[in-house]
C-alpha positions in Angstrom: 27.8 -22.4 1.0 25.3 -25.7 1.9 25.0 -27.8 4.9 24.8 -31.3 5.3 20.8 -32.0 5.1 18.4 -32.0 8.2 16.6 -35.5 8.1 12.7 -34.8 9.2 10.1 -37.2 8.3 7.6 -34.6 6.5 9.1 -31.5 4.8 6.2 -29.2 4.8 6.9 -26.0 2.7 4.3 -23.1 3.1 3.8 -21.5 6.4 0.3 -20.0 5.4 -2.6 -21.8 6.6 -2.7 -25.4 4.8 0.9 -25.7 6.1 0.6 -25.0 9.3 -2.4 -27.0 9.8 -1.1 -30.0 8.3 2.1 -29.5 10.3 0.0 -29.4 13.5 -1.7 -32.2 13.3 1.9 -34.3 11.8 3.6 -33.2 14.8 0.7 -33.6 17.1 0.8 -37.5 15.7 4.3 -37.9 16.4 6.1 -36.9 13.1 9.2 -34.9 13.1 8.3 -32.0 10.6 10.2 -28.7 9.4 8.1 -25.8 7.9 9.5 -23.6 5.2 8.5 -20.3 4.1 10.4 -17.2 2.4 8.5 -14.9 4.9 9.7 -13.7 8.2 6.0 -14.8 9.7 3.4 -17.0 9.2 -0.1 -16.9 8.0 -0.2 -16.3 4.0 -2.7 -14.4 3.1 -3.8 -14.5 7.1 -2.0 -11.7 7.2 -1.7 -8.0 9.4 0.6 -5.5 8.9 2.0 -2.9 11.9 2.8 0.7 10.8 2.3 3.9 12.0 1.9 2.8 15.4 -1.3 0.6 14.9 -1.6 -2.5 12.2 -4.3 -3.6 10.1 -5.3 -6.8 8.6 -4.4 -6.5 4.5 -5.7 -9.9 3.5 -8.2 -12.1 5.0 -10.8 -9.6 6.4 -12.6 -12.2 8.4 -13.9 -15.8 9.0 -17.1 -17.1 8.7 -17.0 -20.9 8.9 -19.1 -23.0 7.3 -18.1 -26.8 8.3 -18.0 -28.0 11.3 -14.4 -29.0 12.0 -13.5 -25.2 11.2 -16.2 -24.0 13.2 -15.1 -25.8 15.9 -11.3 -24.6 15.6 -12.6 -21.6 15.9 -14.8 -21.9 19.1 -11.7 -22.8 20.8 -9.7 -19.9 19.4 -13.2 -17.7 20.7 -12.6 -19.4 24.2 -9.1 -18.4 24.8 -10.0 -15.3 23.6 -8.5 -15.0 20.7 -10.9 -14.2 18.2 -14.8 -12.2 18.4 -17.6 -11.5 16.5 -16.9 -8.1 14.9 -20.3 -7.8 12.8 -23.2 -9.5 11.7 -23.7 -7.4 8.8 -21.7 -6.9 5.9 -23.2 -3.9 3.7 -23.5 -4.0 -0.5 -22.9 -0.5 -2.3 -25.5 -1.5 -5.3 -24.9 0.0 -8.8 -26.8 3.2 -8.3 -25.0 4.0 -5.3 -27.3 2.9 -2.5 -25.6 1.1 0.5 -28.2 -1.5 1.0 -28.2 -3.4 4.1 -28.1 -7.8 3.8 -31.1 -9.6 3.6 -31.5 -11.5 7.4 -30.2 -14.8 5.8 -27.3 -12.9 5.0 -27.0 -11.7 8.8 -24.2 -14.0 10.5 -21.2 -13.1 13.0 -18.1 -12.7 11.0 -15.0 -13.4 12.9 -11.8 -11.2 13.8 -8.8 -11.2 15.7 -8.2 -7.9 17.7 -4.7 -8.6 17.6 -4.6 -8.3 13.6 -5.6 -11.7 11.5 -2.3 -13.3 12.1 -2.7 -14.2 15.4 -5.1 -17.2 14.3 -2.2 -18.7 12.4 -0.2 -18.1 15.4 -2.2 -20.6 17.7 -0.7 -23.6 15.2 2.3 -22.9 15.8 3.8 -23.8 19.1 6.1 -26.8 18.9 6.8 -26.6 15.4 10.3 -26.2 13.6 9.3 -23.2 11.1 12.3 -21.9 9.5 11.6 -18.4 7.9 12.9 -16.7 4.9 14.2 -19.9 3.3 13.1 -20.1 -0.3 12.8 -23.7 -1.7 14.6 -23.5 -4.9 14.9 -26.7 -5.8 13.6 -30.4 -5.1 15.1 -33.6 -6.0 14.1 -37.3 -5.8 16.3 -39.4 -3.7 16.3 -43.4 -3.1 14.9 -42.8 0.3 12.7 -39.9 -0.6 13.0 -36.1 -1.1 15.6 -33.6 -0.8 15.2 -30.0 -0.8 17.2 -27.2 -0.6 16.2 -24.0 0.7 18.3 -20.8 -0.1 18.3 -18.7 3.1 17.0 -14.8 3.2 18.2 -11.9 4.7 20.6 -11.7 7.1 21.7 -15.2 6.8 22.0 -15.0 2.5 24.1 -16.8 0.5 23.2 -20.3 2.7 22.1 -23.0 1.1 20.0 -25.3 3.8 19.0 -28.8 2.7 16.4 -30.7 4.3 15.8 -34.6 3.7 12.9 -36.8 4.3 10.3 -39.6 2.9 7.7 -37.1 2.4 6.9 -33.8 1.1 3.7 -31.4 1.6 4.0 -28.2 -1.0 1.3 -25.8 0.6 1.9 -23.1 -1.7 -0.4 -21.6 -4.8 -0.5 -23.6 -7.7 2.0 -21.6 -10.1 4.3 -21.2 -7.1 4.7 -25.0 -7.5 4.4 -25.6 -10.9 8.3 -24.3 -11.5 9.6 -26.8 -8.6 7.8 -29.8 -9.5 8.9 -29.6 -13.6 12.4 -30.8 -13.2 10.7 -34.0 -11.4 8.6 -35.2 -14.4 10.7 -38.4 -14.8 9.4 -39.2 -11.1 5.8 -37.6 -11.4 3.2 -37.7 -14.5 3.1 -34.9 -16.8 -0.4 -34.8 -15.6 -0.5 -34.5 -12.4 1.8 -31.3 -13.1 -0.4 -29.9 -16.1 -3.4 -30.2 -13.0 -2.1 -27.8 -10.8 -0.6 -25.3 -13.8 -4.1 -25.3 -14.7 -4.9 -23.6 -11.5 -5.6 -19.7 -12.5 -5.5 -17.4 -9.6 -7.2 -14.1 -9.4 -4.9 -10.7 -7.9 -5.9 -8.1 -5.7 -5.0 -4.8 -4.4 -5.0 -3.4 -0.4 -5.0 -0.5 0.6 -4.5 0.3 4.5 -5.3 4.1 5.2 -5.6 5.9 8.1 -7.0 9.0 8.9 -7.3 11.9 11.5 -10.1 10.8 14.8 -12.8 13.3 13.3 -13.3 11.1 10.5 -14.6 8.1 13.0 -17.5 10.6 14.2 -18.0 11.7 10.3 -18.3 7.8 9.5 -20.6 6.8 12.2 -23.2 9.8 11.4 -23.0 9.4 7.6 -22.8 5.3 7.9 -24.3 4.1 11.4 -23.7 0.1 12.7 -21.7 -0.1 9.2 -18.2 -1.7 9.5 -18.0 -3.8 6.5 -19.3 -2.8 2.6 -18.5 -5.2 -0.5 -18.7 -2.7 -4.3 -21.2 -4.6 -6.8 -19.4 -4.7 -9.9 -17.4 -1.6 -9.5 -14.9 -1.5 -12.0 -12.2 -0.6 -9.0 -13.6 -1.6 -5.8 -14.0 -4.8 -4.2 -14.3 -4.5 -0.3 -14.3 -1.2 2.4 -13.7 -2.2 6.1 -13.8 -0.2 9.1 -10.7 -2.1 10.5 -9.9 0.1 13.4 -13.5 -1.4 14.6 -11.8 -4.8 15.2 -9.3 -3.4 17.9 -10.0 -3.1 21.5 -7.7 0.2 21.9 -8.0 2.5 18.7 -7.8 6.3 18.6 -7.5 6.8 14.8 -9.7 5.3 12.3 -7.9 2.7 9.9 -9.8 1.6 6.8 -8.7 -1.4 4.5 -10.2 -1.2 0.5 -9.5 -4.0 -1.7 -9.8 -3.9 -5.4 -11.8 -5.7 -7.8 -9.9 -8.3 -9.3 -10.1 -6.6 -12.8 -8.8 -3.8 -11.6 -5.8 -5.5 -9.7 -5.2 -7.3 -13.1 -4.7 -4.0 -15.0 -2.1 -2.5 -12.2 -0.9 -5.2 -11.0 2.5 -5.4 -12.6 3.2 -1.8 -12.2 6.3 -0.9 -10.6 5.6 1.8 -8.5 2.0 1.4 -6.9 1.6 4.8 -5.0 -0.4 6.3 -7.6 -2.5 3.1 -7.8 -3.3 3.6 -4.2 -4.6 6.8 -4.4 -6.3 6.2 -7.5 -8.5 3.5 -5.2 -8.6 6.0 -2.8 -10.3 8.8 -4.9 -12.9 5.9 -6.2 -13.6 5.5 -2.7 -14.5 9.4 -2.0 -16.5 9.3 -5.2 -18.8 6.1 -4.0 -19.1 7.6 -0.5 -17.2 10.7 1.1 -14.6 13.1 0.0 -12.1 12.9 3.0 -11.5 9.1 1.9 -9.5 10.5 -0.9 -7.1 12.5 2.0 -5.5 10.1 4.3 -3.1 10.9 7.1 -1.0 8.1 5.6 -1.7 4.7 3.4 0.4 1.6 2.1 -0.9 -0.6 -0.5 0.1 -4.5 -0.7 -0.5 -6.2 -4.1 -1.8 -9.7 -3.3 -0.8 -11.8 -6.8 -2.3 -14.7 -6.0 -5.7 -13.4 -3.8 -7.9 -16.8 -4.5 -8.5 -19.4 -7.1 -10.7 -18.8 -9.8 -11.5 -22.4 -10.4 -10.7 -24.0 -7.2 -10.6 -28.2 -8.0 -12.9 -28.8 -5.2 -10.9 -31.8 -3.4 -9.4 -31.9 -0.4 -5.2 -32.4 -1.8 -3.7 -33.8 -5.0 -1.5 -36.6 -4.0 1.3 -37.0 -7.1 1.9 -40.5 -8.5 5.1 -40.8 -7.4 7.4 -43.6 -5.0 7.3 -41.7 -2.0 4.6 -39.6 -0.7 4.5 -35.8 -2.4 1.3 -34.4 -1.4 0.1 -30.2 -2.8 -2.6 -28.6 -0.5 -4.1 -25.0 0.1 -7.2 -23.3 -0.5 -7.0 -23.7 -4.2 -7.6 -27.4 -4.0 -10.8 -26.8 -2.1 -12.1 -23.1 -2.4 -11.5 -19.9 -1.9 -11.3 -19.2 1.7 -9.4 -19.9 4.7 -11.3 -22.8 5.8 -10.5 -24.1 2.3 -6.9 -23.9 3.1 -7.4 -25.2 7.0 -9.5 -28.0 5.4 -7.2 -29.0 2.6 -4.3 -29.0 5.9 -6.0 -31.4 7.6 -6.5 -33.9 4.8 -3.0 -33.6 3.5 -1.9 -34.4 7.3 -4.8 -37.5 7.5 -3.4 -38.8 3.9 0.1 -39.1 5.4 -0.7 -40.4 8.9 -1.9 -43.1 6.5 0.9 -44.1 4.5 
């Protein structure tokens, strides 16, 4: 079942943080915009999950801007209180097994949100039409522009939404928009698509764990000030955080370990990821304590496309095509979130100018 298409003037599909960004600043110009995403939230990879009475933030650990139009986004957010410094220090666990602390150039607040990662992505949204869980499954060229149609999730499947308008923003990753943009190659150059397929993204594995309140007095004797650790070239590990150590109210200690991106690339098509988990688990309570391999409970989230492995370094790719069709995120600029916020911005500035 379809209904008749909703007629916007930018059709911005992607809720992470490219879309919402560009989205904000369309709408804060005037331009009637709908946001699509498959998920039931926004954010991307901004992400927190609840469970087991707390949450945790499973993808982006923290910020730490580097430009100044991201720095000053986030002084705002810091003024309404939003986001804090959590810690200036973010440990390496070397080779031989030494935790060695940063070197002072290394020694700069990193930025979190006590109420779990996603309320960043939250701020951008007031105002804005998102409709969740719709998955664009197809695009088509029109004589006035673009037409899409979404097939709607959950409790409202089997719809088919359409949504019209002149132009088009695709703020996904690159192979997520490689499948809707080859039917179009009579409208767009085989180029411009082979670009973005060229894109290669690197996985990774989260694991959120949680564990009794003695093991927050055993962590603080055996590992004093430390709330953040990176692995250097572990063959499993990528990143431990103390994530509990971000909330204003926490009784139990909550760790989040991320994988290396080998490691995520060797498990991550496997159907059942429990065992996977605990495998991190015990690879963490061989680098650094035994309890980390007995949680009172864990969850692991496979990120499939964690960050770009080449990222193209501009700010969009605008396709050659009648009307505008314009693909952002944090592949076209980086690896980071400010790469995505960035790459937002200029998609929004390059169609404020058509």
């Amino acid at each position: 079942m379809s209904q008749p298409p909703l007629t916007v003037d930018v059709i911005v599909v992607g809720a992470g943080m490219a879309g919402l960004r560009c989205a904000r600043s369309l709408v804060d110009a005037g331009r009637r915009v709908v946001v699509l995403d498959k998920s039931r939230g926004v954010g991307g990879r901004v992400a927190t999950r609840r469970l087991e009475g707390t949450w945790a933030d499973h993808g982006t650990c923290y910020l730490s801007p580097q430009g100044e139009r991201f720095q000053r986004f986030l002084y705002d957010l810091a003024e309404a209180g939003v986001i804090f410094p959590w810690t200036e220090q973010v440990y390496e666990m070397g080779r031989e097994g030494q935790l060695q602390a940063p070197p002072p150039e290394d020694c700069y607040p990193r930025w979190v949100a006590p109420d779990g990662m996603t309320a960043i992505a939250k701020v951008l949204t007031p105002g804005l039409d998102i409709r969740y869980q719709h998955r664009v499954d197809t695009i088509h060229a029109t004589p006035t522009g673009w037409l899409v149609r979404a097939a709607a999730l959950g409790s409202n499947s089997g719809i088919t939404a359409q949504f019209s308008a002149p132009s088009l923003v695709l703020a996904l990753p690159a192979p997520q928009i490689v499948p809707l943009l080859e039917p179009l190659q009579a409208e767009l150059s085989a180029p411009y698509i082979e670009q973005i397929a060229a894109v290669r993204f690197l996985p990774c594995l989260s694991v959120m764990a949680g564990y009794g309140s003695e093991v927050l007095s055993l962590w603080q004797q055996q590992f004093p000030g430390v709330k953040a650790l990176t692995f250097t070239n572990h063959p499993t590990l990528g990143w431990l955080g103390l994530d509990s150590s971000k909330r204003q109210h926490s009784e139990f200690p909550v760790f989040v370990i991320q994988s290396s991106a080998t490691f995520a690339e060797q498990m991550l098509e496997l159907e059942d990821l429990q065992p996977v988990a605990q495998a991190m688990l015990a690879a963490v309570a061989q680098a650094l304590q035994p309890w980390f391999a007995q949680p009172t409970w864990f969850q692991i989230h496979r990120w499939r496309y964690a960050f770009a492995k080449e990222p193209l370094h501009q700010g969009f790719l605008a396709a050659p095509s009648t009307f505008p069709l314009v693909c952002a995120g944090d592949w076209c600029l980086g690896k980071k979130v400010e790469s995505a916020y960035d790459s937002g911005l200029a998609a929004a500035e390059y169609l404020l100018q058509q």
